[in-house]
N, C-alpha and C positions, 0 to 999 in steps of 0.2 A: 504494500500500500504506500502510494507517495503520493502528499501530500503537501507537499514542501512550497512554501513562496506563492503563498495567497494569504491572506487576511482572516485565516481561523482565530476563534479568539472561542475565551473560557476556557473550562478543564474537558480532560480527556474522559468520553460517552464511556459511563461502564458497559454498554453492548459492545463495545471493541473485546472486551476481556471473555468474549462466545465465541470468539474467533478463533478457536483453536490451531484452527491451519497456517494462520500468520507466520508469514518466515521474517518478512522486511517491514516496517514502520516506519517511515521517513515524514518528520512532521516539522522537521527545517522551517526556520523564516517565517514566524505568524507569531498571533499574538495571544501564545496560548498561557492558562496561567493556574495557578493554585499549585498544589503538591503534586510531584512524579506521585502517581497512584500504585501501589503494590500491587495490584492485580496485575501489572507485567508481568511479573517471572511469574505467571503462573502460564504464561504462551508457553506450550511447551519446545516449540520448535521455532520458536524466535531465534534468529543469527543477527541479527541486524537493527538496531534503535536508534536511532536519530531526535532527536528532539533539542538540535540549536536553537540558539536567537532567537527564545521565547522570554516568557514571564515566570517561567518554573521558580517556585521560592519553597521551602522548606529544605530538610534532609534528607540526600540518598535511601530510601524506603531498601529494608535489608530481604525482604523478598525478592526482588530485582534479580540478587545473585545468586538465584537457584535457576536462572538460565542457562544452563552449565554450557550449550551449544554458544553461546554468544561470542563473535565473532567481531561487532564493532559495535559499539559505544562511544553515542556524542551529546553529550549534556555540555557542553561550552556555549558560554554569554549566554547565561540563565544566573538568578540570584539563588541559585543553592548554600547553605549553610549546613555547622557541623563538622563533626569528624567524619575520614575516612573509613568508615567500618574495616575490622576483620576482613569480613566475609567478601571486599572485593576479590581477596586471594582466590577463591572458589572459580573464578574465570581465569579458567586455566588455558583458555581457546582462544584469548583474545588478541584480536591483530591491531585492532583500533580503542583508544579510551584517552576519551578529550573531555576535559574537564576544567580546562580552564576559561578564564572569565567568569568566574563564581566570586563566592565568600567562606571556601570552605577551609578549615583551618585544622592544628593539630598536626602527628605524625602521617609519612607514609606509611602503611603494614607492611 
């Protein structure tokens, strides 16, 4: 699903979270906002998350990283706060994880 670079706004429909068969998510460049929802990692076959140059504000949700298939990750220029959980280790697949342009602070794991 790409959706990237239109004018989405508000939080992410929890009928995305039915979608079982979702591999890619690309929600780039709008102006989407409220907390990353945890019902992502529960996509079981998600590779692929995109969600830049949004309004995203709260904490890394630590369900996310039971995506264990995840292959890129892009939370860059969103207002995320917080530590870096543990549990990013758990993505052990990943090729891409952009996270900068936030507010997140603390150690690396």
């Amino acid at each position: 699903m790409d959706l990237s670079n239109n004018r989405l706004m508000g939080s992410l429909p929890r009928e995305l979270s039915m979608c079982k068969q979702l591999t890619h998510v690309d929600l780039d460049n709008n102006a989407l906002s409220g907390s990353i929802p945890p019902w992502l990692g529960d996509l079981p076959l998600l590779g692929e998350l995109k969600l830049s140059s949004n309004n995203f504000t709260g904490s890394l949700p630590l369900n996310l990283f039971n995506c264990w298939i995840l292959l890129v990750l892009s939370l860059d220029y969103n207002s995320l706060t917080g530590n870096l959980p543990e549990e990013i280790c758990k993505l052990t697949l990943i090729n891409v994880l952009k996270l900068n342009k936030n507010k997140l602070s603390g150690q690396i794991p």
